[in-house]
VEXTIDO-920671 format. One record per atom (N, C-alpha, C, O, CB): atom name; y, x, z; residue number from 1. Coordinates in nm, 3 decimals. Glycine has a CB too. Example, Ala and Ser with C-alpha at 12.3 -4.5 7.8 and 13.67 -1.06 7.14 Angstrom:
residues 2
<pt atome="N" py="-0.569" px="1.319" pz="0.780" num="1"/>
<pt atome="CA" py="-0.450" px="1.230" pz="0.780" num="1"/>
<pt atome="C" py="-0.330" px="1.320" pz="0.780" num="1"/>
<pt atome="O" py="-0.332" px="1.424" pz="0.846" num="1"/>
<pt atome="CB" py="-0.447" px="1.131" pz="0.905" num="1"/>
<pt atome="N" py="-0.225" px="1.285" pz="0.708" num="2"/>
<pt atome="CA" py="-0.106" px="1.367" pz="0.714" num="2"/>
<pt atome="C" py="0.003" px="1.290" pz="0.787" num="2"/>
<pt atome="O" py="0.114" px="1.341" pz="0.804" num="2"/>
<pt atome="CB" py="-0.060" px="1.408" pz="0.572" num="2"/>
END
This chain:
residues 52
<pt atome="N" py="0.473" px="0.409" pz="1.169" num="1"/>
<pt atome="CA" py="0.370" px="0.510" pz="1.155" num="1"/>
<pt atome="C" py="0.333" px="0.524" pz="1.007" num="1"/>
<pt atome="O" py="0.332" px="0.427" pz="0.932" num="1"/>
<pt atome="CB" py="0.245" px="0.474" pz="1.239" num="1"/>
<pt atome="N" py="0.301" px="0.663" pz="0.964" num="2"/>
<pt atome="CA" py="0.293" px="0.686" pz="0.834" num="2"/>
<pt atome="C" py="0.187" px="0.641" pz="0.809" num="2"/>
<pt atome="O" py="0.111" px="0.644" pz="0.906" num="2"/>
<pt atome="CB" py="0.309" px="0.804" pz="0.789" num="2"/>
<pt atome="N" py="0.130" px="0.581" pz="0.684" num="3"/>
<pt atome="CA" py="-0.036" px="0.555" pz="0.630" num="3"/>
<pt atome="C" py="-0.022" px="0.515" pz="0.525" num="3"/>
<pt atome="O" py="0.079" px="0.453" pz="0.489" num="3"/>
<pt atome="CB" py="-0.134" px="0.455" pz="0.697" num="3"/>
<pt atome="N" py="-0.128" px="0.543" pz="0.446" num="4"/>
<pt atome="CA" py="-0.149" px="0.506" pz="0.285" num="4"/>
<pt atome="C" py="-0.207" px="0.344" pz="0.255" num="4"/>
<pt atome="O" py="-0.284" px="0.272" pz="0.319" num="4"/>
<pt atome="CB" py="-0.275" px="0.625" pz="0.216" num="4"/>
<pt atome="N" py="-0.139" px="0.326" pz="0.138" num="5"/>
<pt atome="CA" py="-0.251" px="0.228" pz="0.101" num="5"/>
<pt atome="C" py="-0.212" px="0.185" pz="-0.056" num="5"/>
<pt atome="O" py="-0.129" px="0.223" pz="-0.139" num="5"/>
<pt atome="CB" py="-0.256" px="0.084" pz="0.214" num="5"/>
<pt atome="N" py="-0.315" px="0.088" pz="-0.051" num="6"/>
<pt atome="CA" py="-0.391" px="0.081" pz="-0.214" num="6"/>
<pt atome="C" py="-0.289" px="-0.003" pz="-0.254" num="6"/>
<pt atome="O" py="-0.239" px="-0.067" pz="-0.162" num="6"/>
<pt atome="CB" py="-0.567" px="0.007" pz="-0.244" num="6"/>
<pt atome="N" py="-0.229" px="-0.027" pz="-0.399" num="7"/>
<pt atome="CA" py="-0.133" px="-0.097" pz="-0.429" num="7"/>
<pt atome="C" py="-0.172" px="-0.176" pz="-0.559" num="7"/>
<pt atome="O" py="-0.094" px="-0.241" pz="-0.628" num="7"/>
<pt atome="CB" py="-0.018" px="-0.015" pz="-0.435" num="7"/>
<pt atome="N" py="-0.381" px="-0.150" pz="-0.592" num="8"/>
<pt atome="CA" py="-0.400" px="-0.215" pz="-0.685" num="8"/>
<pt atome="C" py="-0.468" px="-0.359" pz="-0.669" num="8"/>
<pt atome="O" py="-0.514" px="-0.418" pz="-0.766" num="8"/>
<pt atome="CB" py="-0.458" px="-0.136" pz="-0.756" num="8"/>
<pt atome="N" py="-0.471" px="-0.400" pz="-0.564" num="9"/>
<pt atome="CA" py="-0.493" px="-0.605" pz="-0.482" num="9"/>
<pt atome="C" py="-0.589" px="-0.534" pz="-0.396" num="9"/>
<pt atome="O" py="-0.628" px="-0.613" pz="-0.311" num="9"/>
<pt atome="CB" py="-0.591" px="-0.794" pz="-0.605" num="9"/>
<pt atome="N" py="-0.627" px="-0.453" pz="-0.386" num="10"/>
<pt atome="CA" py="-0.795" px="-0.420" pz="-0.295" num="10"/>
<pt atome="C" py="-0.723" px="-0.444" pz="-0.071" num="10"/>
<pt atome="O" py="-0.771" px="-0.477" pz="0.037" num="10"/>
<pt atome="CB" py="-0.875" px="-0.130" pz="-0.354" num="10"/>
<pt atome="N" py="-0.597" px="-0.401" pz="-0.125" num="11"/>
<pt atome="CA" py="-0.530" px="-0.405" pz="0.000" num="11"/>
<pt atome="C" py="-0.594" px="-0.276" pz="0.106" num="11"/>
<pt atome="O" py="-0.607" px="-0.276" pz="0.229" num="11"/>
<pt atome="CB" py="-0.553" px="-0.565" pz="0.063" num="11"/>
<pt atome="N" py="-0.624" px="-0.182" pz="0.014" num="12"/>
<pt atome="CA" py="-0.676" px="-0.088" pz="0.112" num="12"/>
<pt atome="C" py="-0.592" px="-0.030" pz="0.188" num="12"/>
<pt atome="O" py="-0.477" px="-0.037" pz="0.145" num="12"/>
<pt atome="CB" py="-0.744" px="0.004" pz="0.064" num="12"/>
<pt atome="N" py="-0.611" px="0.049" pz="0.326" num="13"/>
<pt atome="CA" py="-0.538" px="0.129" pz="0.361" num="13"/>
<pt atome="C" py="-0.635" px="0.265" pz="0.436" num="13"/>
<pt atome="O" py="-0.757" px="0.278" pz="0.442" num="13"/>
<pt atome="CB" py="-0.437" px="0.049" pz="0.445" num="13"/>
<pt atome="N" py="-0.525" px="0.352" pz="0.486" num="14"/>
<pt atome="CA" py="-0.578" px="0.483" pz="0.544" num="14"/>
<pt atome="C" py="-0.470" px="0.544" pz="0.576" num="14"/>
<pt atome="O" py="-0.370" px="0.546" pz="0.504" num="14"/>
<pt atome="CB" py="-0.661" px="0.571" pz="0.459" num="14"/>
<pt atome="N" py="-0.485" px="0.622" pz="0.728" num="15"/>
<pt atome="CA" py="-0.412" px="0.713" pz="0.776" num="15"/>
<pt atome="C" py="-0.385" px="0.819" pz="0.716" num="15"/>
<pt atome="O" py="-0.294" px="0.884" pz="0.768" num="15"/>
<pt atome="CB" py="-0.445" px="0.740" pz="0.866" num="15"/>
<pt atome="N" py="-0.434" px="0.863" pz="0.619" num="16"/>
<pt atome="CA" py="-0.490" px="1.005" pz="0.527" num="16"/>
<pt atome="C" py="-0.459" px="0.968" pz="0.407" num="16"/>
<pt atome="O" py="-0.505" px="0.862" pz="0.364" num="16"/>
<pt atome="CB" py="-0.659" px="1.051" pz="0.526" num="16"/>
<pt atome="N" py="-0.345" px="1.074" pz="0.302" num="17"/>
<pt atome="CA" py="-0.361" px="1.039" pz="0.174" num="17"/>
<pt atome="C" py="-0.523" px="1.027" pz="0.138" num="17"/>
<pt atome="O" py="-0.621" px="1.027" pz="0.214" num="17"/>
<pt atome="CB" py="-0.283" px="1.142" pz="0.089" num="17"/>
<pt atome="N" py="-0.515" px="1.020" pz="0.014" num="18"/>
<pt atome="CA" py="-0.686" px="0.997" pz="-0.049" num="18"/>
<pt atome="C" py="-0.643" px="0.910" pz="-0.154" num="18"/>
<pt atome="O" py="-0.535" px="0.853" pz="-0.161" num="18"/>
<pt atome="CB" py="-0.823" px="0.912" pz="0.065" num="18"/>
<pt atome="N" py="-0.734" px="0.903" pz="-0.233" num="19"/>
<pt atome="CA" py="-0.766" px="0.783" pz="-0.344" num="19"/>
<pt atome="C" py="-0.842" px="0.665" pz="-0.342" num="19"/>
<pt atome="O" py="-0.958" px="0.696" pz="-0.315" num="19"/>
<pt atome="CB" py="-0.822" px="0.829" pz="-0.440" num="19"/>
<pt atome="N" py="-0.833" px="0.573" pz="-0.355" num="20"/>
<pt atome="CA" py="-0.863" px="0.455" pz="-0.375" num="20"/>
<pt atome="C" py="-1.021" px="0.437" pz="-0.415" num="20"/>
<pt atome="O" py="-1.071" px="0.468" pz="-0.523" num="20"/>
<pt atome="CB" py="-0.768" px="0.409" pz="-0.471" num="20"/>
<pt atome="N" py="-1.112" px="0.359" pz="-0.259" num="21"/>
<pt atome="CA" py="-1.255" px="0.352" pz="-0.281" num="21"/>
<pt atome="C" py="-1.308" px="0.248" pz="-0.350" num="21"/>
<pt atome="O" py="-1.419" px="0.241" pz="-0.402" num="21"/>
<pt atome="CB" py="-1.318" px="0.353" pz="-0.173" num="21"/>
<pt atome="N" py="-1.206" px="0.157" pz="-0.345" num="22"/>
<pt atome="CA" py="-1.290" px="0.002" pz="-0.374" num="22"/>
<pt atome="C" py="-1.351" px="0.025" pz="-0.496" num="22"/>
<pt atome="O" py="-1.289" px="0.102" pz="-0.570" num="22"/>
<pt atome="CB" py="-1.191" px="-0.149" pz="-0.389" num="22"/>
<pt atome="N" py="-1.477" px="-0.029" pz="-0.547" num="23"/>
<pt atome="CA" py="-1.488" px="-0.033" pz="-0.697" num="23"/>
<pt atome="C" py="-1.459" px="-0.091" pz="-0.770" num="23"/>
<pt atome="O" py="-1.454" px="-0.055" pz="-0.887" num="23"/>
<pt atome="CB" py="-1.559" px="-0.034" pz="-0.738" num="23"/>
<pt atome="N" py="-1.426" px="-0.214" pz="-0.722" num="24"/>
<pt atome="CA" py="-1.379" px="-0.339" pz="-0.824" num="24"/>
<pt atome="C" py="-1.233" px="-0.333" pz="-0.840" num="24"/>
<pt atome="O" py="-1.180" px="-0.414" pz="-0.916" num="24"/>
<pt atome="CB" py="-1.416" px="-0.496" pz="-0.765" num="24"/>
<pt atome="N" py="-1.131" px="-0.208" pz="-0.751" num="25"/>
<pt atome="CA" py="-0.977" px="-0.262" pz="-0.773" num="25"/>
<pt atome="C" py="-0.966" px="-0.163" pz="-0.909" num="25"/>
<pt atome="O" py="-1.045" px="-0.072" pz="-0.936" num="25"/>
<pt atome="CB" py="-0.840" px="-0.226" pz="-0.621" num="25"/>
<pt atome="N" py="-0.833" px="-0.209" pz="-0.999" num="26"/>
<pt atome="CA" py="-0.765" px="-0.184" pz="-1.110" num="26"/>
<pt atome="C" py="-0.749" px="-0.015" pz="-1.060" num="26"/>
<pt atome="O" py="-0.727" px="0.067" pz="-1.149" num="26"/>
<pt atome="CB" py="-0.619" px="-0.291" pz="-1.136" num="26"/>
<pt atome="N" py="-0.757" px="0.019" pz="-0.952" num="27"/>
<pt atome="CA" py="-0.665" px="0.111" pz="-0.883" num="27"/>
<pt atome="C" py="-0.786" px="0.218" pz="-0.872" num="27"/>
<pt atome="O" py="-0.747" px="0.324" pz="-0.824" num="27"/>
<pt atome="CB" py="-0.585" px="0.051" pz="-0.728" num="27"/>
<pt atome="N" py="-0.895" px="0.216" pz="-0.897" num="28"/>
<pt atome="CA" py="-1.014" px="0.278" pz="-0.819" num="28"/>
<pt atome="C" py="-0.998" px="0.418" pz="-0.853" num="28"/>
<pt atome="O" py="-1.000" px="0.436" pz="-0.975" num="28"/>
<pt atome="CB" py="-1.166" px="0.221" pz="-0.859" num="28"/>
<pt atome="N" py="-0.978" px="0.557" pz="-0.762" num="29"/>
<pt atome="CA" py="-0.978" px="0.678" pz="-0.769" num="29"/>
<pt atome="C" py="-0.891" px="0.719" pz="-0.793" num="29"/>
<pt atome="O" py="-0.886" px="0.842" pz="-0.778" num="29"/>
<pt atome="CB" py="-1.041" px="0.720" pz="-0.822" num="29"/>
<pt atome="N" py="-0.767" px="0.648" pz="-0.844" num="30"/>
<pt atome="CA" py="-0.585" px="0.658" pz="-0.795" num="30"/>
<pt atome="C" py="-0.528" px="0.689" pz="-0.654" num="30"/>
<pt atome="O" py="-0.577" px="0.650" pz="-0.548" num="30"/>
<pt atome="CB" py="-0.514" px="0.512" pz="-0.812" num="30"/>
<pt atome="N" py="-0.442" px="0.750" pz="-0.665" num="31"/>
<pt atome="CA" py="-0.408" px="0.797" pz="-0.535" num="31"/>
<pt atome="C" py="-0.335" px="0.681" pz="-0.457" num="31"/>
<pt atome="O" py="-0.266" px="0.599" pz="-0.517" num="31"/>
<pt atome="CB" py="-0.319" px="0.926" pz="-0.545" num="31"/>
<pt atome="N" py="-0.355" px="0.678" pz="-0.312" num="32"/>
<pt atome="CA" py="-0.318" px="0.609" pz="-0.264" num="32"/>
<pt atome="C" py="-0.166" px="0.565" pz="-0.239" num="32"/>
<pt atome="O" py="-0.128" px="0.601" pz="-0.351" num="32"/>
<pt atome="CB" py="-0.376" px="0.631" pz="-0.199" num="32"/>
<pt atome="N" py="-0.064" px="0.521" pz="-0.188" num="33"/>
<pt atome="CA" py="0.116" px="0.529" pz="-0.170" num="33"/>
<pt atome="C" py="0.112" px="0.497" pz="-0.071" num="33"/>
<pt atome="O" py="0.049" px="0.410" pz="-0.011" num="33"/>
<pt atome="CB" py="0.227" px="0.448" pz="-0.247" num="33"/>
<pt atome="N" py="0.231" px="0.613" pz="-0.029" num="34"/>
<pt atome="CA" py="0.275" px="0.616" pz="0.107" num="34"/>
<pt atome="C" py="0.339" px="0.535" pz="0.136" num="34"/>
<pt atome="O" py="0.420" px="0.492" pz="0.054" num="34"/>
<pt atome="CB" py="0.330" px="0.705" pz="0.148" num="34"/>
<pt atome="N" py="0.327" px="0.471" pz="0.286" num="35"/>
<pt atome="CA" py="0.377" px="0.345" pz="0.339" num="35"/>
<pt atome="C" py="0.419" px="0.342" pz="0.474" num="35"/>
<pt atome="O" py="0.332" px="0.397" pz="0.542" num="35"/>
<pt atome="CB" py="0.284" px="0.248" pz="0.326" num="35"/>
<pt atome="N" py="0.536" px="0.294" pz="0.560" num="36"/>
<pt atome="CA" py="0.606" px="0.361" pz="0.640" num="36"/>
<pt atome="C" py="0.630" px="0.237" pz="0.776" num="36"/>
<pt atome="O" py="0.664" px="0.241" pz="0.894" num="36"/>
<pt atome="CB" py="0.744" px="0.423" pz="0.552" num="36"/>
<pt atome="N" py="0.594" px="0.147" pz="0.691" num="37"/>
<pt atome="CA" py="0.566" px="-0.038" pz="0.771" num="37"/>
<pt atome="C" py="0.526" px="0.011" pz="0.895" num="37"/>
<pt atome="O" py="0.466" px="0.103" pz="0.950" num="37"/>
<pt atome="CB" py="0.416" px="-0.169" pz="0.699" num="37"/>
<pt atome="N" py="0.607" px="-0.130" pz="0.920" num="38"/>
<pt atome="CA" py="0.580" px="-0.099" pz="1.132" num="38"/>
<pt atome="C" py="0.535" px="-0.257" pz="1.127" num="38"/>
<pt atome="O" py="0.480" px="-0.294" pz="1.231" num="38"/>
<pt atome="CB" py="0.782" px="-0.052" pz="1.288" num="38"/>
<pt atome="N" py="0.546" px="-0.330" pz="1.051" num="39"/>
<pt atome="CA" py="0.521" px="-0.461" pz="1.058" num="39"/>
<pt atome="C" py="0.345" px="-0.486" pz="0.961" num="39"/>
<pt atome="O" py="0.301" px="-0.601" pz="0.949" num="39"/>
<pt atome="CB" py="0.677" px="-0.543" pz="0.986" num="39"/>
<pt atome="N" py="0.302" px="-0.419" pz="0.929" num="40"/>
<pt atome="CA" py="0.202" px="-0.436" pz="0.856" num="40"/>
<pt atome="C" py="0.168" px="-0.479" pz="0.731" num="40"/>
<pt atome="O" py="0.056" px="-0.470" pz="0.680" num="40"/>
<pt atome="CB" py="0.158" px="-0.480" pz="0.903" num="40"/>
<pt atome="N" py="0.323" px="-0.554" pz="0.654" num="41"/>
<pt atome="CA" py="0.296" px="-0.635" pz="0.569" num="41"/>
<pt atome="C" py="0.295" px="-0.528" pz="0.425" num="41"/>
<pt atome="O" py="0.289" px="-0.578" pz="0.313" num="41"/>
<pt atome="CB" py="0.402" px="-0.761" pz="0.581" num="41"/>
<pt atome="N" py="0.303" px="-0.368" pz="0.447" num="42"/>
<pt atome="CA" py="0.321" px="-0.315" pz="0.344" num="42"/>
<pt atome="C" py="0.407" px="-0.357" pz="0.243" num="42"/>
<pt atome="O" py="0.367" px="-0.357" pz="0.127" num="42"/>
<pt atome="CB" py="0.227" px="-0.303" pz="0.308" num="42"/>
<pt atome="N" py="0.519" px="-0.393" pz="0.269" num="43"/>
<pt atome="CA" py="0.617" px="-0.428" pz="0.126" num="43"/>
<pt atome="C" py="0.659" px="-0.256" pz="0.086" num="43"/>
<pt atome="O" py="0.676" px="-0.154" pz="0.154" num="43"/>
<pt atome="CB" py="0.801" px="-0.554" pz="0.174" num="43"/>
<pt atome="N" py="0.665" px="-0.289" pz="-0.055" num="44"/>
<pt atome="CA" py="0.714" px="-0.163" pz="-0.131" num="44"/>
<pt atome="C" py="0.858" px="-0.176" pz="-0.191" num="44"/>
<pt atome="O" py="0.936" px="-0.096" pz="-0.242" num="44"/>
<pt atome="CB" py="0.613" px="-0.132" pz="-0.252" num="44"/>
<pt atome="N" py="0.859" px="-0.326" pz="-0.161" num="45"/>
<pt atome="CA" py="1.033" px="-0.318" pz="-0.208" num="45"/>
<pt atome="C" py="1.114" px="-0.389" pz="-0.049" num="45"/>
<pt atome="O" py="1.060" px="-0.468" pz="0.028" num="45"/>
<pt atome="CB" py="1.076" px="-0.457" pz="-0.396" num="45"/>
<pt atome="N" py="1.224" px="-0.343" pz="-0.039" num="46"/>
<pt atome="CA" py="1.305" px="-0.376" pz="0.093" num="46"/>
<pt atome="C" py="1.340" px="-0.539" pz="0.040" num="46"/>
<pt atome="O" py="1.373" px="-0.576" pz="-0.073" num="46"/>
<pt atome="CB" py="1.467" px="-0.256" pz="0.126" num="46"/>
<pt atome="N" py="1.323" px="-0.608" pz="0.145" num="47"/>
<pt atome="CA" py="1.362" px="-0.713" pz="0.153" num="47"/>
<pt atome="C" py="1.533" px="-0.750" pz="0.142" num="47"/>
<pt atome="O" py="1.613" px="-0.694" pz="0.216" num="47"/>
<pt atome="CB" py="1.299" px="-0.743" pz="0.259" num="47"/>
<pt atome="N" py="1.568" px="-0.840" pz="0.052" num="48"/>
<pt atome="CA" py="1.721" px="-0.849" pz="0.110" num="48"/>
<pt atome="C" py="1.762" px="-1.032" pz="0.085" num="48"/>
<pt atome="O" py="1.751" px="-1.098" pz="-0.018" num="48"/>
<pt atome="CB" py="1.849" px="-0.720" pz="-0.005" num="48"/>
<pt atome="N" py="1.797" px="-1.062" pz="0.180" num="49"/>
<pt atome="CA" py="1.898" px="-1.207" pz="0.212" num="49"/>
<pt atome="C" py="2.003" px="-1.164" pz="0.174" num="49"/>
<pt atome="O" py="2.083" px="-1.089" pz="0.230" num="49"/>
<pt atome="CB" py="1.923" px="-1.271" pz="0.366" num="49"/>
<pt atome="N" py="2.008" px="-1.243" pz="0.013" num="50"/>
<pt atome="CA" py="2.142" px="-1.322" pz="-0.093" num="50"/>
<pt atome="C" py="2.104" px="-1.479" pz="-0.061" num="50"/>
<pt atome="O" py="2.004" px="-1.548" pz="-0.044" num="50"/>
<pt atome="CB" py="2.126" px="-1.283" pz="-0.311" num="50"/>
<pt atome="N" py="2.227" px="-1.489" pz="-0.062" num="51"/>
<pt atome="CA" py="2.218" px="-1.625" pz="-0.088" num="51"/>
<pt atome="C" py="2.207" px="-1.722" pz="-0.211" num="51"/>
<pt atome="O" py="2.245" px="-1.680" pz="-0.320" num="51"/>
<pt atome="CB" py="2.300" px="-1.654" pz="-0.040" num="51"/>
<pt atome="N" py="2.167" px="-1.825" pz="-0.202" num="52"/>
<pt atome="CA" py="2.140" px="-1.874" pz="-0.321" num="52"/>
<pt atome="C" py="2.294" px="-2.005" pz="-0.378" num="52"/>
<pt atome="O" py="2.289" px="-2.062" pz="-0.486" num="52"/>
<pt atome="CB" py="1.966" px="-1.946" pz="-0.294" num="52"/>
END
């Protein structure tokens, strides 16, 4: 499911683009990024298993 969220530590989110409420995040009145997670953990980068 599509939903936004805050990518400056506030960990905000929202169904609705919008900008960023918290007052205290780095991020405050920045637009929010779209996020597509079905798992909740909001990663913005794809995970990948290399081996070490």
């Amino acid at each position: 499911m599509k939903h936004y969220i805050c990518t400056g530590g506030c960990k905000g989110v929202s169904d609705k683009p919008g900008v960023c409420q918290a007052e205290g995040c780095p991020k405050h009145g920045q637009p929010l990024t779209e996020c597509n997670c079905t798992d909740g953990k909001h990663e913005t980068e794809p995970k990948t298993d290399t081996p070490k």
